[in-house]
C-alpha positions as CSV (number, residue, x, y, z in Angstrom):
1,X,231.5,-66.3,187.7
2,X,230.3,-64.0,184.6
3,X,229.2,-66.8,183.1
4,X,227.4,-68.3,186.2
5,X,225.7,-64.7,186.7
6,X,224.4,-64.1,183.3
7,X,222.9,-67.5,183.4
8,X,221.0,-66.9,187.0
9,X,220.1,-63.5,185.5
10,X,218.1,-65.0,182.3
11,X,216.7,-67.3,184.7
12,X,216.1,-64.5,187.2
13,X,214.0,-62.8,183.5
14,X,212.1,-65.8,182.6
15,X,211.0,-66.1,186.5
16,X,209.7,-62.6,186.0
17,X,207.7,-63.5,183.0
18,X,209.4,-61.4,180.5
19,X,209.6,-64.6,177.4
20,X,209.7,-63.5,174.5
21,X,206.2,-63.1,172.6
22,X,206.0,-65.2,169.1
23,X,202.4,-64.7,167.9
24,X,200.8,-67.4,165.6
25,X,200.0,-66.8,162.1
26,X,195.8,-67.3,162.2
27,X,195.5,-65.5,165.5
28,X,197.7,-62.2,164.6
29,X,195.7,-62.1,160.8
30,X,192.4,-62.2,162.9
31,X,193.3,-59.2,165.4
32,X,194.5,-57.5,161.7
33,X,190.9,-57.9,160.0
34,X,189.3,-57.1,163.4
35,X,191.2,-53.4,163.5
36,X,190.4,-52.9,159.9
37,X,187.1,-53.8,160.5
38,X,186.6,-51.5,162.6
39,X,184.0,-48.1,161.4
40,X,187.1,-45.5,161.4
41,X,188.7,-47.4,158.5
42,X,185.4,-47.3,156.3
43,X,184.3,-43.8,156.4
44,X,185.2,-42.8,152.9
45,X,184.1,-46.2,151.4
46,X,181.8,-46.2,148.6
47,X,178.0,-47.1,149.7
48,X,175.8,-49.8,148.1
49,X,174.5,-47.9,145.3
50,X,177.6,-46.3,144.5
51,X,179.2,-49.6,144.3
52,X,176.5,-51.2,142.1
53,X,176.9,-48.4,139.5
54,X,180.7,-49.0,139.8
55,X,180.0,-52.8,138.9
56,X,177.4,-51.8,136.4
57,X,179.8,-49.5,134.5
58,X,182.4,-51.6,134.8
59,X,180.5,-54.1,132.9
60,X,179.6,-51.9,130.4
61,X,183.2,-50.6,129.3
62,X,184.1,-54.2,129.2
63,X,181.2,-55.0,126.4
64,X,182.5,-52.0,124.7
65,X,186.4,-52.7,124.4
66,X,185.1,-56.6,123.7
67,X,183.2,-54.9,121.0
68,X,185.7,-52.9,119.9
69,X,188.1,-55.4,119.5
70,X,185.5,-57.5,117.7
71,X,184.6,-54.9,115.5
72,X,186.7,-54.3,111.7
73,X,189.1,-51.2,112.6
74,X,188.9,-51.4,116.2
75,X,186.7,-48.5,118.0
76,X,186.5,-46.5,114.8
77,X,184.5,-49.6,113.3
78,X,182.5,-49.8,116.2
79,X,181.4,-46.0,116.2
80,X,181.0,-46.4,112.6
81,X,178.5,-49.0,112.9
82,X,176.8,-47.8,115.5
83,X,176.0,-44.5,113.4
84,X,175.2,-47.0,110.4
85,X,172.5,-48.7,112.7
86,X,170.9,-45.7,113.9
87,X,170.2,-44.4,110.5
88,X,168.8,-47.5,109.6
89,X,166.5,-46.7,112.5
90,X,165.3,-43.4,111.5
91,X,164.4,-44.3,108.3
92,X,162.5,-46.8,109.2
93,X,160.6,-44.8,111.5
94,X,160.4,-42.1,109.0
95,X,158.9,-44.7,106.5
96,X,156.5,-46.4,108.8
97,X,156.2,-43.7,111.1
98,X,154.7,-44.2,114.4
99,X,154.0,-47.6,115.1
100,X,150.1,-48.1,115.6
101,X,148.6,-50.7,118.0
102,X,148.1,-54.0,116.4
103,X,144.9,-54.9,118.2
104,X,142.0,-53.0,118.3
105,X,140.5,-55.8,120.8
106,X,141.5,-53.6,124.3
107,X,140.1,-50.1,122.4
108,X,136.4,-49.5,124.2
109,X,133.9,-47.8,122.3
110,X,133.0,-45.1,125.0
111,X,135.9,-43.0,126.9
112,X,136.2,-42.4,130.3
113,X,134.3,-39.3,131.1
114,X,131.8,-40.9,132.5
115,X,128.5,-42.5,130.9
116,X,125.9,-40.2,128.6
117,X,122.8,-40.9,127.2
118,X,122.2,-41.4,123.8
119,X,120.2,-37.6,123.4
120,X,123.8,-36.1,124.7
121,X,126.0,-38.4,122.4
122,X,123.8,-36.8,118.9
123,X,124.3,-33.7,120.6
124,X,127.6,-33.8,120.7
125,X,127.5,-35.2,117.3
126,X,125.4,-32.7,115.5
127,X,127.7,-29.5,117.1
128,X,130.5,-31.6,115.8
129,X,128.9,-31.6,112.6
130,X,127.8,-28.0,112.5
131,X,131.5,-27.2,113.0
132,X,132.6,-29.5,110.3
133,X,134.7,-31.8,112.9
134,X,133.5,-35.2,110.9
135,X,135.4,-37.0,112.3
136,X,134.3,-36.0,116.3
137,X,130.8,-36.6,114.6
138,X,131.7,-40.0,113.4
139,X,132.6,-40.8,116.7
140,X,130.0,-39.4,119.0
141,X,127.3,-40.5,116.2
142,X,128.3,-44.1,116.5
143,X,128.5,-44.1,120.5
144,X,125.0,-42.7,120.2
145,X,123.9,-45.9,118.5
146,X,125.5,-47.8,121.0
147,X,124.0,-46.2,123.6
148,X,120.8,-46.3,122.4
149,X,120.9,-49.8,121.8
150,X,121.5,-50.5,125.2
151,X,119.0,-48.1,126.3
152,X,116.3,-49.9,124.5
153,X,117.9,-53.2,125.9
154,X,118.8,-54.6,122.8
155,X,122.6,-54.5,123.8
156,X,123.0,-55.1,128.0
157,X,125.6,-52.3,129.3
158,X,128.8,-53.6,129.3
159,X,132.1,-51.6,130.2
160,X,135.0,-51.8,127.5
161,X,132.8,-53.1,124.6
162,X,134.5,-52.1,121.3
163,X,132.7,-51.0,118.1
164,X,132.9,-54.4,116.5
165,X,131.9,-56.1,119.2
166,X,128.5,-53.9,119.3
167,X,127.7,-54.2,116.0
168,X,128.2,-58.0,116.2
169,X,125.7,-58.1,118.9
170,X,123.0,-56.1,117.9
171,X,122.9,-57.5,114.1
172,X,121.9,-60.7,116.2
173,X,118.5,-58.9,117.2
174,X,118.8,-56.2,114.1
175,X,119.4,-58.7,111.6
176,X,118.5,-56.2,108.4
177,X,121.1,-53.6,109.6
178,X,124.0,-56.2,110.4
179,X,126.2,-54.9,107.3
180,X,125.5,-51.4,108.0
181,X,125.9,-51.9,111.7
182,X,129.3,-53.3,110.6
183,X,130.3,-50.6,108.2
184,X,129.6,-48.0,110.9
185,X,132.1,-50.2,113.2
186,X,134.5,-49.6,111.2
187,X,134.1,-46.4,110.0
188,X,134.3,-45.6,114.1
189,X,137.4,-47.8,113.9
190,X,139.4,-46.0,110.6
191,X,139.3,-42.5,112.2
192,X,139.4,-43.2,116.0
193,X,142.5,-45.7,116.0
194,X,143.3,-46.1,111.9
195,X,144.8,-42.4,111.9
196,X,142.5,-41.6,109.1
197,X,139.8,-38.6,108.9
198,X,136.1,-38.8,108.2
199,X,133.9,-36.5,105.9
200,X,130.4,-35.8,105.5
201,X,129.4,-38.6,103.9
202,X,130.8,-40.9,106.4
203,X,128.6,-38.6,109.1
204,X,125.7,-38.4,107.3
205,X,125.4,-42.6,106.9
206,X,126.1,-43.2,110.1
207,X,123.3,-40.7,111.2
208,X,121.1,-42.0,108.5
209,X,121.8,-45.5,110.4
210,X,120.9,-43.8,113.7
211,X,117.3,-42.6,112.9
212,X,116.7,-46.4,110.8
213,X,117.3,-48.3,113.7
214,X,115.4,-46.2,116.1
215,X,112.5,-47.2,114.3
216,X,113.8,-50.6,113.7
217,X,111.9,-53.9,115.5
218,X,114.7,-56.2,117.0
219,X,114.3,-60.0,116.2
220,X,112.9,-61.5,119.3
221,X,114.1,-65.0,120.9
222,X,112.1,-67.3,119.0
223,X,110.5,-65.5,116.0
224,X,111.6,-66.2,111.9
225,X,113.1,-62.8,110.1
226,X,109.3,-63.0,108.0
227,X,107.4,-61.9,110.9
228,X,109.4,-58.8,111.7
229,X,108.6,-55.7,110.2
């Protein structure tokens, strides 16, 4: 009779619905990553920017110890090449020193202060001058040529011309100043991006040059160098 009542009574549980749960593999591991995905988990978690740096300097030790272990003596050689390259480095910037731009084709002949006549510009040069700044005078001497050049329309106003450039155009209608036109280019050029300094001879040729081609006649469209002057 035991027996016959224990079996009616499992019967009597599985009737109730009380079978034993056995949960499948893919289903449980997706109610997992569903609880641990879940905000409460994740408040201490690193953010994007922190975990970027992580990566980054992760990355960067690795280079290092794949250095190291590259290197002849391990992370001593390492440090002692490093040192070994950076004095190479500072002597070669103490023996070239700064390194100057290699084009002078971007460097425009006026700055940006805003345009002035040619009357301000010998101005600017003469108090220059009187002060013994030759190399300001240089400068503001052979912007006042420039400018007066274009004030007598023999250059057309044109924004980020260069020294050379102006001397190559106006020895086209100046053809008996084109040497000196190009000297005075390059004069400008030596002290205002050469690093070099001017003295008064330099200011005094370049004025000279000033008050010559003031008085000079340009070469007009269509006339031989015999019938000027």
């Amino acid at each position: 009779m035991s027996g016959a009542g224990g079996i009616t009574g499992a019967q009597q549980d599985i009737a109730a619905g009380d079978i034993p749960v056995d949960t499948p593999r893919l289903p449980a591991r997706e109610a997992a990553e569903s609880e641990l995905s879940k905000p409460m988990y994740h408040e201490n978690d690193p953010n994007f920017l922190q975990r970027a740096l992580n990566q980054f300097w992760d990355w960067v030790a690795g280079v290092f110890d794949a250095a190291a272990g590259a290197a002849p003596g391990g992370p001593a050689g390492l440090a002692v090449l490093v040192v070994i390259v950076i004095g190479l480095a500072a002597a070669l910037w103490w023996r070239l020193g700064t390194p100057q731009r290699s084009t002078r084709s971007t460097d425009a002949l006026f700055d940006s202060t805003g345009p002035r006549s040619a009357a301000q510009h010998r101005a600017a040069a003469e108090a220059h001058a009187a002060a013994l700044r030759w190399t300001e005078a240089v400068q503001e001497r052979m912007r006042a040529i420039v400018r007066s050049l274009e004030e007598r329309a023999l250059l057309d106003p044109r924004p980020g011309r260069t020294a050379d450039e102006a001397a190559a155009e106006a020895g086209r209608t100046l053809p008996e100043h084109t040497a000196r036109l190009r000297a005075a280019a390059r004069s400008f050029d030596d002290v205002t991006y050469g690093g070099r300094t001017a003295g008064q001879s330099a200011y005094l040729s370049l004025r000279t040059l000033d008050l010559e081609l003031d008085e000079a006649k340009p070469l007009l469209p269509g006339t031989s160098r015999g019938a000027t002057g």
